[in-house]
N, C-alpha and C positions, 0 to 999 in steps of 0.2 A: 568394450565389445558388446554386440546386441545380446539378447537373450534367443538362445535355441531348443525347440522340442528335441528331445532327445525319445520319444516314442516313435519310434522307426525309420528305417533306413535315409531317406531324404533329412531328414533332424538332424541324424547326423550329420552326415556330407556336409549340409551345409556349415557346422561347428567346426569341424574341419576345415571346410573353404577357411574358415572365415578366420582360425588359427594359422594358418599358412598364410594369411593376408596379412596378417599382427606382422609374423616375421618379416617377409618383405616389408612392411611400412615400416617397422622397429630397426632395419639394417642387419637382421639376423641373417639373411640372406639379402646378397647384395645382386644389384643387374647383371646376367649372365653366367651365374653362378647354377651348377645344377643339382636339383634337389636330391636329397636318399632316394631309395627306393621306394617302392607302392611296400614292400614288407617293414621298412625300417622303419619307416612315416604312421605306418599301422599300431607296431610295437611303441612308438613312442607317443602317439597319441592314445594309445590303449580301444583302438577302434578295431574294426572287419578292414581285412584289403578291399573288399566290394564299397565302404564308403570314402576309403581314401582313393579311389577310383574316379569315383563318383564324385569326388569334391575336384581331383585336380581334372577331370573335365568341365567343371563350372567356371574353374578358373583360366582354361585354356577358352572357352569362349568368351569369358569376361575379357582377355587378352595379357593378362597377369603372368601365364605360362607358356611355356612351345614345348611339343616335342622333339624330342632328341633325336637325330638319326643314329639306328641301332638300339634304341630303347632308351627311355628315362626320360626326365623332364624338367628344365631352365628355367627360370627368370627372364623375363623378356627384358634385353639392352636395344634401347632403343638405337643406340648408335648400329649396332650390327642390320638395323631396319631403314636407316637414317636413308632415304633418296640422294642418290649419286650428284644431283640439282643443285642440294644447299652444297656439298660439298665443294664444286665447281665454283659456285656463286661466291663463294668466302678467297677460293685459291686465283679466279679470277683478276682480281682488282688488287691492286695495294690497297684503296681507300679500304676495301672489304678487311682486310684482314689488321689495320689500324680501327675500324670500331670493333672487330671483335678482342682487341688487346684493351681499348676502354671495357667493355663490358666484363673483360678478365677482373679489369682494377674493382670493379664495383662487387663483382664478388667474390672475387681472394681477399681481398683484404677484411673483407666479412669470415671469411673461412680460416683467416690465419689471425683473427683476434677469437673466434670462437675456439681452436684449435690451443690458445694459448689459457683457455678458461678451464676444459675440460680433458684437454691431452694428460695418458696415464703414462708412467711411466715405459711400458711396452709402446707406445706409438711416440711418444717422445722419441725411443731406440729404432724403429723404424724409421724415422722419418731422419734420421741420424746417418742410419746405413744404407737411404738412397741418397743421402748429401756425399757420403765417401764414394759412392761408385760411381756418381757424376764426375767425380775430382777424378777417377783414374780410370775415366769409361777414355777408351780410341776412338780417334774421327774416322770418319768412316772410309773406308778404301785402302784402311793401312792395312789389310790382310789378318789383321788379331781378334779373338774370336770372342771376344767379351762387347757385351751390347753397346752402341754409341753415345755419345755425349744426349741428342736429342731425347733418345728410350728413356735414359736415365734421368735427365728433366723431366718428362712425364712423370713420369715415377714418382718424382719428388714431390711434385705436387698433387697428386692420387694421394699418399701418403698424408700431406697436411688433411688434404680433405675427409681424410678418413678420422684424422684424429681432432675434426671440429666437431663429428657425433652427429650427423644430422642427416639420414637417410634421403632427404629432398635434394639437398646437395649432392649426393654422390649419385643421385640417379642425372640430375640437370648435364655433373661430370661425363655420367657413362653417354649418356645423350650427344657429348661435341668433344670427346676422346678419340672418333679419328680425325675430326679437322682439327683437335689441338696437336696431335701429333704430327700432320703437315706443317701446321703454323710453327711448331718449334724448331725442325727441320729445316723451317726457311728462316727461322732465325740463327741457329746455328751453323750454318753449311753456308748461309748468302747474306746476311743481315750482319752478323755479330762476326768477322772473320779475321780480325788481327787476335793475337794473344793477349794484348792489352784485355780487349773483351772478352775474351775466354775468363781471365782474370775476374774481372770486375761480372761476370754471371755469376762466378761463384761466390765470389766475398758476398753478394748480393743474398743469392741462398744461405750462407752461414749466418748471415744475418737474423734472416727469418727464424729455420733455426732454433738459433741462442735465443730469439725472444720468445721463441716456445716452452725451449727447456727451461726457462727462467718463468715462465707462467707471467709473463707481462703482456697484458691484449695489446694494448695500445703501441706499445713499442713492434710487436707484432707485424700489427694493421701497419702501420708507420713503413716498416723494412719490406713489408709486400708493398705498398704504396710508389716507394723511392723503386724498387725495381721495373713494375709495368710504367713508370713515369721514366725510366730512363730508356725501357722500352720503345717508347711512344715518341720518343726524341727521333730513335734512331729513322724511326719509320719518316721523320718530317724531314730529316736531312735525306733518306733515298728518296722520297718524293723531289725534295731542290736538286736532287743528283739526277734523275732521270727525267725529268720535266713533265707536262703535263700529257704527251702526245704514248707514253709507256706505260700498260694500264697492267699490262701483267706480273703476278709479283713473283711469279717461279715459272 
């Protein structure tokens, strides 16, 4: 971190700014997550509320923060900013949403060998207990009131990505968390639809997984790898299934 005057009020603030910057960049606070308050931030940085004031307005023009409606103040997620455009653009096309399952491979399987270096035993268990409530989430429209098959894939892979440690990743995540949540949607619900495949997503995820809780990267990277690659199949056979003249994939 830079060096800050600390003789008067701006010194601060800006020491301020610029500890509440560490957090965001360190994953202390993650995208769209929102901050204490102007008194708690105060007591915990041992500053005036007038410089923590003064800082999360630096950082609200720098674009680091938003306010809240109703008072208090976020983490800016860019996904909740994301242009309704790229969103259309990906749901548009089958091709669209087969390179975005490449670009998945190239980094999850970055994320799920990092995940298998650094993961503590609390994110091992997390990442454990979105694998079980994938396995007993309802498809959706059966009336029961526990989240879907789709949410809970999300989930699971939030999870790995949390526990690869690496705050650029989880922001890249927050960044295409809602087109990955249509993208899964249309894998679950139109892509993946016999039990066979319900099946083999999950063996897939237990996979992953066990090569977390085993702290093997490679084998890891490997069982992320084999899933977006069976992924990517499916997507070539609905392409030969729908032919060239069917552009839309949902």
């Amino acid at each position: 971190m830079s060096e800050f005057s600390t003789s008067g009020g701006k010194g601060v603030a800006d020491r301020v700014a610029a500890d509440i910057l560490d957090m965001i960049a360190g994953g202390t606070l993650a995208p769209g997550e929102r901050l204490p308050g102007e008194r708690a931030l105060a007591e915990q940085m041992n500053v005036s509320r007038v410089s923590v004031r003064a800082a999360l307005q630096r950082l609200k023009t720098q674009g680091f923060v938003v306010a809240v409606q109703g008072g208090g103040t976020r983490v800016v997620s860019s996904a909740a900013a994301m242009d309704d455009a790229l969103t259309a653009l990906v749901r548009s096309k089958l091709d669209n949403l087969h390179d975005l399952a490449e670009i998945r491979m190239a980094l999850e399987t970055w994320a799920a060998r990092r995940a298998a270096e650094r993961a503590t035993p609390e994110q091992v268990a997390e990442i454990g207990a979105r694998l079980a409530a994938m396995e007993s989430a309802a498809p959706r429209g059966n009336g029961r009131a526990q989240p879907d098959k789709a949410i809970e894939d999300v989930r699971f892979h939030f999870a790995v990505g949390q526990a690869a440690g690496s705050p650029v990743y989880i922001h890249i995540l927050a960044v295409i968390r809602d087109i990955l949540m249509q993208m899964l949607e249309f894998h679950r619900y139109k892509l993946f639809t016999s039990a066979e495949d319900d099946q083999t997503v999950t063996e897939h995820h237990r996979a992953i997984h066990d090569a977390i809780a085993d702290h093997a990267p490679e084998a890891a990277a490997e069982a992320m790898r084999r899933h977006l690659e069976w992924v990517l199949s499916h997507y070539a056979a609905e392409r030969e299934r729908r032919g060239p003249t069917v552009k839309r994939a949902s």
